[in-house]
C-alpha positions as a Python dict, from the first residue, in 0.01 Angstrom:
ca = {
    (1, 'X'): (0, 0, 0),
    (2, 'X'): (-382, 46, -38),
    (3, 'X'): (-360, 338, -259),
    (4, 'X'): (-674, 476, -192),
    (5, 'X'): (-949, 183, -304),
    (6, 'X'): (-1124, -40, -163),
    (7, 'X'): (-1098, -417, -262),
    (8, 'X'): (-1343, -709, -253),
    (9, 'X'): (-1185, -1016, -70),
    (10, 'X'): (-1266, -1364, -211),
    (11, 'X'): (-1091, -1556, 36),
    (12, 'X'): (-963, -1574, 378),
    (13, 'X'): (-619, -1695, 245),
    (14, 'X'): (-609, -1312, 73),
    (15, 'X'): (-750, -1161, 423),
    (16, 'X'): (-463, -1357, 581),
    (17, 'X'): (-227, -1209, 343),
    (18, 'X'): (-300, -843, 362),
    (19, 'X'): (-340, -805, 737),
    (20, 'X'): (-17, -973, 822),
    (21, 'X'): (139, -776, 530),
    (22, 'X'): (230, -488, 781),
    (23, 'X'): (0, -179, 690),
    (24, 'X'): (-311, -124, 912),
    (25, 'X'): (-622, -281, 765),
    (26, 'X'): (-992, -218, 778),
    (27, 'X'): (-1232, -417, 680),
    (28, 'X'): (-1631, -384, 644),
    (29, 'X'): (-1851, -683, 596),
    (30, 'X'): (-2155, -624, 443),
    (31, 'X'): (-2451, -743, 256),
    (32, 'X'): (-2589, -654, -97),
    (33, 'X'): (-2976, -627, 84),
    (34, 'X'): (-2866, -419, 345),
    (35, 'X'): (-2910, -44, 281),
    (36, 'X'): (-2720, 67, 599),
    (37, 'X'): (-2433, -119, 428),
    (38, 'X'): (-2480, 60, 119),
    (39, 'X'): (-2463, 370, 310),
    (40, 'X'): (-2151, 302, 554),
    (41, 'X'): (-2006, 170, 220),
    (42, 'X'): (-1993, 566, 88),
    (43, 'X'): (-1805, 648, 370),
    (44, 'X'): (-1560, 340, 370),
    (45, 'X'): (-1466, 411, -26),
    (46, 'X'): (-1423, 833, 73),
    (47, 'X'): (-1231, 699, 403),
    (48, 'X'): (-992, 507, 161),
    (49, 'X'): (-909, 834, -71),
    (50, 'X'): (-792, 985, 265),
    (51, 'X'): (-584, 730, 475),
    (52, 'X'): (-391, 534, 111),
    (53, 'X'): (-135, 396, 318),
    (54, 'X'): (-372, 152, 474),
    (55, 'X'): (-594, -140, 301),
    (56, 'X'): (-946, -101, 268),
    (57, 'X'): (-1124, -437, 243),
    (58, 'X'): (-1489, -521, 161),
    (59, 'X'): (-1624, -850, 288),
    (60, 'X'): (-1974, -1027, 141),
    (61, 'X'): (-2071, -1140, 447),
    (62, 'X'): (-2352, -1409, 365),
    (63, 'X'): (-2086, -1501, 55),
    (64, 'X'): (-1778, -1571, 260),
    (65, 'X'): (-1923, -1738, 602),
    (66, 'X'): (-1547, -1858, 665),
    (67, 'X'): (-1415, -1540, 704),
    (68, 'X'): (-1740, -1410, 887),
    (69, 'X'): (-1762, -1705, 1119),
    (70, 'X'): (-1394, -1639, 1193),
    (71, 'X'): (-1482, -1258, 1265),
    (72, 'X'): (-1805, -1350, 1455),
    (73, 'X'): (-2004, -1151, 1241),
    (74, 'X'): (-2391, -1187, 1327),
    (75, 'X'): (-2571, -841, 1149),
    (76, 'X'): (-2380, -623, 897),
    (77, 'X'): (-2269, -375, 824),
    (78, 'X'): (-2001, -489, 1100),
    (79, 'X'): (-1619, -344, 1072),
    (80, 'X'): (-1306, -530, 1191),
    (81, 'X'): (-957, -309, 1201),
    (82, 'X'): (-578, -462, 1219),
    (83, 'X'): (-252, -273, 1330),
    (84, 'X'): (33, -518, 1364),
    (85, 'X'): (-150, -816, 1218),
    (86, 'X'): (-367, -828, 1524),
    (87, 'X'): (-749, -739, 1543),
    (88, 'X'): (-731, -371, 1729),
    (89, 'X'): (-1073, -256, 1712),
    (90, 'X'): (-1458, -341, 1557),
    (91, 'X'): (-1734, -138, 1526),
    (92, 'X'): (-2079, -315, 1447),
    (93, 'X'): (-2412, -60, 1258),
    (94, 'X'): (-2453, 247, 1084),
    (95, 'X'): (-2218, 478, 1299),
    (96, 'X'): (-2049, 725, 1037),
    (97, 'X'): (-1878, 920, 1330),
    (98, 'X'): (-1731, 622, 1487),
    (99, 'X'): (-1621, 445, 1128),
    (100, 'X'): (-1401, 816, 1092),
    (101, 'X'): (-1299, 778, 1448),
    (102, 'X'): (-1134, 397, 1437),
    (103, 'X'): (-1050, 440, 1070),
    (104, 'X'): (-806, 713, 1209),
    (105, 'X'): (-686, 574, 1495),
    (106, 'X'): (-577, 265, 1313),
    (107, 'X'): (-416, 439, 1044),
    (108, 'X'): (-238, 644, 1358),
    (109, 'X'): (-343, 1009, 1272),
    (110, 'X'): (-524, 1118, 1564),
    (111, 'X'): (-524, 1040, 1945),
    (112, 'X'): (-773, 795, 2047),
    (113, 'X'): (-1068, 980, 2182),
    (114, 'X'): (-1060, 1332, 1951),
    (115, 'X'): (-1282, 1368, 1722),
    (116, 'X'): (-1230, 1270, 1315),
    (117, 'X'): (-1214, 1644, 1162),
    (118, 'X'): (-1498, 1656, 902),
    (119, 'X'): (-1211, 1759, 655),
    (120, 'X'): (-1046, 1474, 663),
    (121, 'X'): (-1322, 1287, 512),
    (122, 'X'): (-1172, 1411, 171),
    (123, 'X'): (-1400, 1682, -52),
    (124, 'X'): (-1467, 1380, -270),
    (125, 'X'): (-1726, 1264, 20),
    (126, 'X'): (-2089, 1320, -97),
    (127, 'X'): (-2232, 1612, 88),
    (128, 'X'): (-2496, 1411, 273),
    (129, 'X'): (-2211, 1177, 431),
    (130, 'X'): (-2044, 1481, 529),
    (131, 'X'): (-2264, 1695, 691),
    (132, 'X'): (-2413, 1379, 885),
    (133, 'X'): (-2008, 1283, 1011),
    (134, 'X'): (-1987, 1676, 1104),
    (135, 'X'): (-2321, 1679, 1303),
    (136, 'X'): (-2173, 1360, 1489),
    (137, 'X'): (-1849, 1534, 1541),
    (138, 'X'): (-1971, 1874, 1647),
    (139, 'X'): (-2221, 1698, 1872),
    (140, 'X'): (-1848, 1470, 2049),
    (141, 'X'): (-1695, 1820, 2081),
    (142, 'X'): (-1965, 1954, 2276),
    (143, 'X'): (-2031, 1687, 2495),
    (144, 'X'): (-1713, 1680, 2624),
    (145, 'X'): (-1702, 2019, 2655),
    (146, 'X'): (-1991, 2064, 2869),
    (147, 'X'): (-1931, 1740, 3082),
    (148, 'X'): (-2123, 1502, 2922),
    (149, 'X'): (-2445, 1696, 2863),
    (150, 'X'): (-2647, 1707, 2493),
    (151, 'X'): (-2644, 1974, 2326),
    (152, 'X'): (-2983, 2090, 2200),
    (153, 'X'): (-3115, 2095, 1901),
    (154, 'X'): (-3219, 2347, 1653),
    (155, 'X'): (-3484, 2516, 1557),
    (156, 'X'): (-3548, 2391, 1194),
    (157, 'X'): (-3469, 2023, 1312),
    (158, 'X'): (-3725, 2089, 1671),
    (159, 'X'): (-3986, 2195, 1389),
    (160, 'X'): (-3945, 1864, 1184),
    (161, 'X'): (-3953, 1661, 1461),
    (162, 'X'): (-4287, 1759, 1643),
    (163, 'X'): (-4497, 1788, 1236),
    (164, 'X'): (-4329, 1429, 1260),
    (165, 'X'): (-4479, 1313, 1564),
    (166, 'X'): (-4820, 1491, 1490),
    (167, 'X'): (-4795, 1341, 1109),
    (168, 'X'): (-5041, 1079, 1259),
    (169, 'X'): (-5298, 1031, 1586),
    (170, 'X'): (-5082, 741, 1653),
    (171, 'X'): (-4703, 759, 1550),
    (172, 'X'): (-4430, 481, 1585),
    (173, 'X'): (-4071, 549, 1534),
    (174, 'X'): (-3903, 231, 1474),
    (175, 'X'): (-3659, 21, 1312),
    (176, 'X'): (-3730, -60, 981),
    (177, 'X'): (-4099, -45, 842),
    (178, 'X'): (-4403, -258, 954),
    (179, 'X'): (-4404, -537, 694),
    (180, 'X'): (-3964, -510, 753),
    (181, 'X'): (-3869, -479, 1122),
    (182, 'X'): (-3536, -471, 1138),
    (183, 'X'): (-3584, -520, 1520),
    (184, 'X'): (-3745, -769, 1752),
    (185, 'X'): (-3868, -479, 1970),
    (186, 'X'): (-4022, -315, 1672),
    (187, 'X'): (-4198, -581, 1515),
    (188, 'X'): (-4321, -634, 1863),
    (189, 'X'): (-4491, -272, 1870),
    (190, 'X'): (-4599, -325, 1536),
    (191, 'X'): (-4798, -649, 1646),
    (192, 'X'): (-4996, -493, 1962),
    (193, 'X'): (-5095, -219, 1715),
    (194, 'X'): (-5238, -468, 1492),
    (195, 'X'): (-5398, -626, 1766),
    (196, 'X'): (-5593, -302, 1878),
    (197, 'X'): (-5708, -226, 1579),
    (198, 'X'): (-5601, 112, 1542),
    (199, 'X'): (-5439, 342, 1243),
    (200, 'X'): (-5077, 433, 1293),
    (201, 'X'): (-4779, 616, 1122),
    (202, 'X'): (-4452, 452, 1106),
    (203, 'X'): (-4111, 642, 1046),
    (204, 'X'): (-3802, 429, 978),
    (205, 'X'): (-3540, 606, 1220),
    (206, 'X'): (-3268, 437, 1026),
    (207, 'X'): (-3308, 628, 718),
    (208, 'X'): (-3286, 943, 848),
    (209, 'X'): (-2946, 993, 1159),
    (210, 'X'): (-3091, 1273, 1203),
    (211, 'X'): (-3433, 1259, 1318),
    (212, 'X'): (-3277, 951, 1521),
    (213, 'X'): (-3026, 1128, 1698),
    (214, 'X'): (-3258, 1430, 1736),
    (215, 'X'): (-3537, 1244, 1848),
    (216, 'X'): (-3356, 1097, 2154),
    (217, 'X'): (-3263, 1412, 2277),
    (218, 'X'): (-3637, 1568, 2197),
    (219, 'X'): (-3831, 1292, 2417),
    (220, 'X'): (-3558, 1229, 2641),
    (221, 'X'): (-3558, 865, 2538),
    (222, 'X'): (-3267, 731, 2477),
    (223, 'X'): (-3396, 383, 2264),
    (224, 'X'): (-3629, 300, 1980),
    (225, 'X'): (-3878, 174, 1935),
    (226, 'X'): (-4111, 505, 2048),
    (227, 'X'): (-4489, 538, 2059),
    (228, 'X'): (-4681, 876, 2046),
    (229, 'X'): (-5048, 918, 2060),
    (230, 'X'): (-5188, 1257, 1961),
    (231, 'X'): (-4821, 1384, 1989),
    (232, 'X'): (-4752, 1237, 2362),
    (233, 'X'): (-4461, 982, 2435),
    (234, 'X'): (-4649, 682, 2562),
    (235, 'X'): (-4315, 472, 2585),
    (236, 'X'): (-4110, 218, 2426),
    (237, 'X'): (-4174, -198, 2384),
    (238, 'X'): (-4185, -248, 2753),
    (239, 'X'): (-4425, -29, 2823),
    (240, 'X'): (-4630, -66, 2491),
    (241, 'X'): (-4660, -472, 2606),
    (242, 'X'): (-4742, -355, 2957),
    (243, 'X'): (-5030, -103, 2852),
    (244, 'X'): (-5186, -360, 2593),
    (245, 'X'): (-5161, -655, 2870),
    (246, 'X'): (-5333, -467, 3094),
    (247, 'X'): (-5619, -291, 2849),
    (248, 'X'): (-5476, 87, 2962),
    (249, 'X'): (-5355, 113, 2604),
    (250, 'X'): (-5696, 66, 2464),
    (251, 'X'): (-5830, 281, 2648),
    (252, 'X'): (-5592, 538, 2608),
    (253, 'X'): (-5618, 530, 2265),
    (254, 'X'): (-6065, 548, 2297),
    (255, 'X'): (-5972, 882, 2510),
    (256, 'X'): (-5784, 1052, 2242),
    (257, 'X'): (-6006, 942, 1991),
    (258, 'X'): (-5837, 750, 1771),
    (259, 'X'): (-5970, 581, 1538),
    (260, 'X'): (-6007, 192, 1485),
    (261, 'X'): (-6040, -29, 1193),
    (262, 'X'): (-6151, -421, 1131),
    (263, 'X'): (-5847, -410, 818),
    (264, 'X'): (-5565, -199, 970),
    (265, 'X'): (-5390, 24, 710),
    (266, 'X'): (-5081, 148, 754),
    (267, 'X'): (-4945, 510, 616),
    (268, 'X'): (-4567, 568, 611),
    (269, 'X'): (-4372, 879, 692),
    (270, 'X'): (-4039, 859, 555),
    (271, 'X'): (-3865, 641, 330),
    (272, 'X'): (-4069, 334, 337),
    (273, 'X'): (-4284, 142, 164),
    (274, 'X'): (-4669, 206, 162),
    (275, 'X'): (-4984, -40, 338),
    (276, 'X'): (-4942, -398, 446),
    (277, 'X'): (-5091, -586, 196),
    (278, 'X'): (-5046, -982, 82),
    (279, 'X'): (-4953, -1042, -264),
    (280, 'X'): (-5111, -1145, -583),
    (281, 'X'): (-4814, -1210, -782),
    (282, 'X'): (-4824, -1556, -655),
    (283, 'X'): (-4972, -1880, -804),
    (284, 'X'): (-5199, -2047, -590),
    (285, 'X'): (-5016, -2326, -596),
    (286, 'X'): (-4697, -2190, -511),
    (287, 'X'): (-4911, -1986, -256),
    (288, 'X'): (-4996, -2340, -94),
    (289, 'X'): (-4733, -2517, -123),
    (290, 'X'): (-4519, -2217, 81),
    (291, 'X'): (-4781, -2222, 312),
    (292, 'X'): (-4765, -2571, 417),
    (293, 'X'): (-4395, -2563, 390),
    (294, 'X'): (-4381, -2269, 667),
    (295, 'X'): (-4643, -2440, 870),
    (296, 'X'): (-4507, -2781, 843),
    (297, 'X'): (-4289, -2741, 1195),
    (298, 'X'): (-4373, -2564, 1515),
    (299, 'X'): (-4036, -2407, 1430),
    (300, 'X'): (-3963, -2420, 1038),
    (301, 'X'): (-3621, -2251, 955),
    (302, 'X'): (-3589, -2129, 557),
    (303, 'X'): (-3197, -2144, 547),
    (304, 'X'): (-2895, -2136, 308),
    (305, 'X'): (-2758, -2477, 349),
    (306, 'X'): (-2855, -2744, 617),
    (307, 'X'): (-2837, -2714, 963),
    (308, 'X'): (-2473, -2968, 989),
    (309, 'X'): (-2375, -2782, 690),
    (310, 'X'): (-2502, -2429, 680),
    (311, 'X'): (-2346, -2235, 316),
    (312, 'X'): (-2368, -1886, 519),
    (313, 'X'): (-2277, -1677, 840),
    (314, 'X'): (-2541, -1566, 886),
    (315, 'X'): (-2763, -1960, 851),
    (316, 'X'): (-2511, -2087, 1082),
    (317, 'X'): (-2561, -1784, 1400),
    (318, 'X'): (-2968, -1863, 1373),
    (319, 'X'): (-2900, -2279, 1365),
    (320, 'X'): (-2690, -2219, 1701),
    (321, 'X'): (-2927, -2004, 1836),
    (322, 'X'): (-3220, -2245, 1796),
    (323, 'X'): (-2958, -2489, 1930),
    (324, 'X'): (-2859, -2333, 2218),
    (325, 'X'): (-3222, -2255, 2298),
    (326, 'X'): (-3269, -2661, 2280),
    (327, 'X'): (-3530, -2567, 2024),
    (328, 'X'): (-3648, -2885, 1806),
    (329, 'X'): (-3696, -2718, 1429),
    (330, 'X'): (-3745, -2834, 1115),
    (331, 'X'): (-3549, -2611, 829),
    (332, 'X'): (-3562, -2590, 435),
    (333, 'X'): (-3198, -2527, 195),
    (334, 'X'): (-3352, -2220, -1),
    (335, 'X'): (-3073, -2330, -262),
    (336, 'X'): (-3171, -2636, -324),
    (337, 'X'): (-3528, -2491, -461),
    (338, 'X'): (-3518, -2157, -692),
    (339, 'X'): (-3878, -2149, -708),
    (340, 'X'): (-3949, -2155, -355),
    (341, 'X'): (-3604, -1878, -277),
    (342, 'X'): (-3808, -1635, -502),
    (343, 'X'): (-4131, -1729, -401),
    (344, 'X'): (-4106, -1703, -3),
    (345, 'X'): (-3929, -1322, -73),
    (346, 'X'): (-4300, -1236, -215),
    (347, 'X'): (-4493, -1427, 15),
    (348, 'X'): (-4330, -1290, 400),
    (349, 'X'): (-4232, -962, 231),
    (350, 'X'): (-3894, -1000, 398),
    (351, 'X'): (-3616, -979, 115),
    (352, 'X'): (-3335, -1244, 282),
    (353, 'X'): (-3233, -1535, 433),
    (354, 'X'): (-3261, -1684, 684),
    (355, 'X'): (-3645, -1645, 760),
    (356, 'X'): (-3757, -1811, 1080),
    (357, 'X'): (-4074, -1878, 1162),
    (358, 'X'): (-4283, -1997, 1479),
    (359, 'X'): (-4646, -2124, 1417),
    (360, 'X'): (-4639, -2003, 1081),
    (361, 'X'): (-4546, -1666, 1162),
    (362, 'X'): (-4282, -1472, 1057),
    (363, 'X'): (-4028, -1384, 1357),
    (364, 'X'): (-3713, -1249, 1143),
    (365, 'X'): (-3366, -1278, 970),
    (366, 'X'): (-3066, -1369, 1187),
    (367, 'X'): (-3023, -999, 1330),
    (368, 'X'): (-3408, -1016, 1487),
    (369, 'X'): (-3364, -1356, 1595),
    (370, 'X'): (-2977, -1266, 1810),
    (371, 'X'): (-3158, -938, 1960),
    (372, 'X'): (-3447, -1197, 2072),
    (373, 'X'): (-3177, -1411, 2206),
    (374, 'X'): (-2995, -1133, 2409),
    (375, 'X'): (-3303, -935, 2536),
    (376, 'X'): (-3494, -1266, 2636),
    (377, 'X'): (-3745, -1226, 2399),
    (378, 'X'): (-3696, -1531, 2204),
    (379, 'X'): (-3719, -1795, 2503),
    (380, 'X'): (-4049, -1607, 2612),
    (381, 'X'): (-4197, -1645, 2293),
    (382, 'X'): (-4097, -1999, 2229),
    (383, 'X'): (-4254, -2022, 2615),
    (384, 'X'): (-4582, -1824, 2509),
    (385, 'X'): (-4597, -2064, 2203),
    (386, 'X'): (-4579, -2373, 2354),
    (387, 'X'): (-4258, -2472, 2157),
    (388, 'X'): (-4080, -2458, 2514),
    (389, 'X'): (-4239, -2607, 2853),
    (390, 'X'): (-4299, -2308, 3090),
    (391, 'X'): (-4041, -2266, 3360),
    (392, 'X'): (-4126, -2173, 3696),
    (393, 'X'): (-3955, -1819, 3840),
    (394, 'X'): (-3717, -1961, 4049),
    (395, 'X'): (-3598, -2144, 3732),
    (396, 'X'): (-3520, -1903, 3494),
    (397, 'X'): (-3399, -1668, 3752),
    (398, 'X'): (-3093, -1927, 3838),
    (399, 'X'): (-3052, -1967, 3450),
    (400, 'X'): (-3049, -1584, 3411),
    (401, 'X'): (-2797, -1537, 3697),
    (402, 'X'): (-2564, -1783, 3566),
    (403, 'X'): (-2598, -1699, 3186),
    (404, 'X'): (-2260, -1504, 3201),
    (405, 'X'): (-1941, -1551, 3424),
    (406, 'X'): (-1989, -1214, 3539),
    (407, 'X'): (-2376, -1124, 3497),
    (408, 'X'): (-2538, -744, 3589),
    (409, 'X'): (-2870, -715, 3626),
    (410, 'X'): (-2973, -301, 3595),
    (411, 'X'): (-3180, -41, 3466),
    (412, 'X'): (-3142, 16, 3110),
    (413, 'X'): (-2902, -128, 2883),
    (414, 'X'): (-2487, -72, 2916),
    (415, 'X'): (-2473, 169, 2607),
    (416, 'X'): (-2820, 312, 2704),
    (417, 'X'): (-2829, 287, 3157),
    (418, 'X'): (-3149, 438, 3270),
    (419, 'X'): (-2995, 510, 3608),
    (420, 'X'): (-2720, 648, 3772),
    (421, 'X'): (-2598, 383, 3990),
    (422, 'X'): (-2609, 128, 3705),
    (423, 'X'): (-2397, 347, 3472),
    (424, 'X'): (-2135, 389, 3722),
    (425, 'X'): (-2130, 18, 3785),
    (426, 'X'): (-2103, -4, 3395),
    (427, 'X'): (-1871, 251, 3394),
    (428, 'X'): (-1655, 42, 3634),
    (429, 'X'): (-1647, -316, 3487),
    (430, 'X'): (-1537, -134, 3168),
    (431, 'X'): (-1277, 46, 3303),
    (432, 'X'): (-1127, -265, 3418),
    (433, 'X'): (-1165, -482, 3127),
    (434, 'X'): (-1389, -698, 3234),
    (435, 'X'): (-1614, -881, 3009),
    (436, 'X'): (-2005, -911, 3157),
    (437, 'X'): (-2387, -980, 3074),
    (438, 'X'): (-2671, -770, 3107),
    (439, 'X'): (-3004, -781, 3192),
    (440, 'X'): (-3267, -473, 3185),
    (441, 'X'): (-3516, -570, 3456),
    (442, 'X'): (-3708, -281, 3330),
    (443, 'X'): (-3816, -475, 3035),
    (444, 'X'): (-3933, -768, 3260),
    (445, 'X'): (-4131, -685, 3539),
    (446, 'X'): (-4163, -1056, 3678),
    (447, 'X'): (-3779, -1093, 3676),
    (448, 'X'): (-3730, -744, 3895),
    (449, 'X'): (-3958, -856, 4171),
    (450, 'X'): (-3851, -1220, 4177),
    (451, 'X'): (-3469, -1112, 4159),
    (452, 'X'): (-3521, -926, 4507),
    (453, 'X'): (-3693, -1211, 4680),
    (454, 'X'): (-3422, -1451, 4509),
    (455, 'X'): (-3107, -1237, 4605),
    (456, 'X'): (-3284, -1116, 4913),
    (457, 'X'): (-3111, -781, 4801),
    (458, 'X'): (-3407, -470, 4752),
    (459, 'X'): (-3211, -252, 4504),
    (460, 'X'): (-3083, -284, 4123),
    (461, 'X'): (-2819, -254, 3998),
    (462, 'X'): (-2730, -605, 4132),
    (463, 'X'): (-2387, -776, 4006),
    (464, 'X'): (-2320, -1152, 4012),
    (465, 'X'): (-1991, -1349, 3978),
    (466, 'X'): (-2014, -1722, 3888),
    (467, 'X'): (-2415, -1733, 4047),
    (468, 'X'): (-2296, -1549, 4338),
    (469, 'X'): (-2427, -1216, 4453),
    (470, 'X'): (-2165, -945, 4480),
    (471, 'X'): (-2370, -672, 4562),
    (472, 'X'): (-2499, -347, 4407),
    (473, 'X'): (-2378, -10, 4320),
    (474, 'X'): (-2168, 89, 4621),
    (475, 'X'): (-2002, -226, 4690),
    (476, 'X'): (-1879, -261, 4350),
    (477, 'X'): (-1747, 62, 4378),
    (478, 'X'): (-1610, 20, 4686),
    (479, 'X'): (-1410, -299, 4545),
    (480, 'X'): (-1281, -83, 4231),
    (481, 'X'): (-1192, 186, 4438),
    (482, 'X'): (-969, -87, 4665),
    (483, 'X'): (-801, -219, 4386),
    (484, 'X'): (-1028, -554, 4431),
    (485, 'X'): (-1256, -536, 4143),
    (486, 'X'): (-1095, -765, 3860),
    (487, 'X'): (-948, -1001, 4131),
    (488, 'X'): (-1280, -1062, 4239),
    (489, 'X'): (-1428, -1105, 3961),
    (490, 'X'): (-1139, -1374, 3836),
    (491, 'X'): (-1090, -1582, 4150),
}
């Protein structure tokens, strides 16, 4: 039995072994760079002390890419669970609440659906863990109580949040810091702000569940990243890119008067690093030679391995990304050159591999790069950049449409719907099982005026089967409500 510890696995031969050894199984991939990892890793080892009769199983995600191809694991930490020798449940990011939840159900001590009991996280659990699973908890309880609806937040925490938000004229909370986005949106923000020339504050919302849980629920936005100028929501990405196209963001910013700078400087609130700066610590030769190595493709890829032979997971998801994008790239085996491995850390500021870049400039590691994928950003920029021929509406509406068997276009995102009629669409697919892709059309203006003309159908949500319009909200809940749903969306 596990005993209460959790175990490294080396191989997928000893993966095979446990899981089909009878006793539920979790296991959490992970990566020795990642600090969300680090932190879910707490939990994991506490979670072990409390369920021994199950195995607890710690994967090295970029050090085992057989096990975490087999396991489709694309950003860590990521968490796969077995009952029976099958795969019963995953769970992929920093979620202590939900790692309690499926950690109990799969050891069989609750009913799917309660709540994990903050007690039976074990008193060994650090009080930090604790009091972060008990806020998630509590906050479960009561929205099920009260029908769905958030429960507010407190005083002390309201307080903290606004001296946040006023810490600086202009405030981003966002994933990761400026010279680390650990998001393509973020980065995104980051860049505009650069653009305009203007100071900014930066908290990193995944240090700290609680300011990103409260602050959700404070600016009734449900996503990150968020802008504020002089303590007023401006938006998210979408509306960050819209304001800049356009010049309103400038000038908002010259209204509150805000200041600008030729060199912008950036001050952090939270746990991150100070000011953007390039560093010294390199030779100038090494200096050049990375620079002509980064610039010497449109699309230069610095990976483990080669592209018909990647040595990592997480090498491999970017390589089939690029591919899948038809993307011609050049790439570089960081393992074949120490010196360069070390060197390219210093010079992008960006700690692991793989680093892709596009006309010399940094886009991201293979999470940044799969969120670009899924959100359309990546195709745009390799569009904007030239890398890509520019496709006409009509185009990359039919490529859109049939990206997915089943394909809904809506407002928002399925764990984050921005209205009504798409979450009860959402609501429905999942009830039935079905499998489907998404598209926000608030994030892409062009595509939610050109997917009216194209369907000849006014209203979002809009759901398509095999390229072929279904219909929108009350149709497909018409069909679930006839029994006709899955049928018709498996003919």
């Amino acid at each position: 039995m596990g005993g209460g510890s959790v175990k490294d696995v080396q191989s997928k031969k000893e993966l095979h072994e446990v899981v089909h050894g009878g006793a539920p199984v979790a296991v959490h991939f992970w990566a020795s760079w990642c600090e969300a990892s680090k932190h879910m890793d707490q939990l994991f080892s506490h979670l072990s002390t409390d369920f021994p009769h199950a195995h607890f199983l710690r994967v090295e995600a970029e050090e085992q890419p057989e096990i975490s191809e087999a396991y489709s694991v694309s950003a860590v930490p990521f968490f796969v669970f077995f009952k029976d020798g099958k795969t019963f449940d995953t769970l992929e990011g920093a979620d202590p609440s939900s790692l309690a939840n499926k950690v109990a159900k799969v050891a069989g001590s609750i009913h799917p659906g309660e709540a994990a009991s903050p007690a039976s996280l074990g008193m060994a659990a650090g009080a930090a863990v604790l009091e972060t699973v008990k806020e998630l908890a509590k906050e479960n309880d009561s929205s099920k109580a009260k029908g769905q609806v958030q429960p507010g937040l407190g005083a002390p925490l309201e307080k903290r949040l606004q001296q946040l938000i006023d810490s600086n004229p202009v405030m981003l909370f966002m994933k990761g810091t400026p010279e680390e986005p650990k998001c393509g949106f973020s980065q995104k923000v980051v860049d505009i702000l650069k653009k305009e020339k203007v100071k900014f504050g930066t908290f990193d919302i995944l240090s700290d569940m609680e300011v990103r849980d409260g602050l959700k629920k404070f600016s009734n936005w449900p996503t990150y990243p968020q802008l504020y100028c002089k303590g007023e929501l401006l938006g998210g990405c979408d509306i960050a890119i819209a304001m800049h196209e356009s010049g309103e963001l400038q000038q908002v910013f010259k209204d509150h008067g805000v200041d600008t700078t030729d060199e912008t400087k950036v001050t952090e609130s939270g746990n991150a690093k100070g000011g953007i700066s390039k560093s010294t610590d390199l030779s100038t030769n090494l200096t050049s030679r990375l620079e002509s190595l980064v610039n010497s493709s449109p699309v230069m890829l610095f990976m483990k391995g080669k592209p018909e032979e990647p040595k990592c997971g997480f090498s491999r998801k970017v390589v089939d990304i690029l591919q899948q994008e038809n993307v011609n790239f050049e790439s570089f085996d960081i393992l074949s050159d120490e010196e360069v491995r070390q060197g390219l850390k210093v010079y992008s500021n960006w700690s692991s591999y793989p680093q892709l870049y596009i006309k010399g400039e940094l886009i991201g590691g293979s999470d940044i790069v799969l969120e670009m994928q899924k959100s359309g950003e990546l195709k745009k920029t390799l569009h904007e950049k030239g890398i890509l021929p520019k496709e006409n509406l009509q185009d990359r509406l039919k490529k859109l449409v049939a990206s997915s068997p089943v394909m809904l276009f809506m407002k928002g995102t399925p764990d984050a719907p921005r209205c009504g009629f798409s979450s009860k669409v959402v609501g429905a697919l999942r009830d039935e099982g079905v499998s489907f892709g998404s598209f926000d059309i608030l994030s892409d203006e062009e595509v939610r005026q050109g997917l009216k003309t194209f369907s000849n159908w006014p209203t979002f949500p809009q759901l398509y089967y095999k390229g072929e319009l279904i219909g929108g909200s009350d149709i497909v809940m018409e069909l679930r409500n006839n029994g006709e749903l899955k049928s018709t969306l498996s003919e």
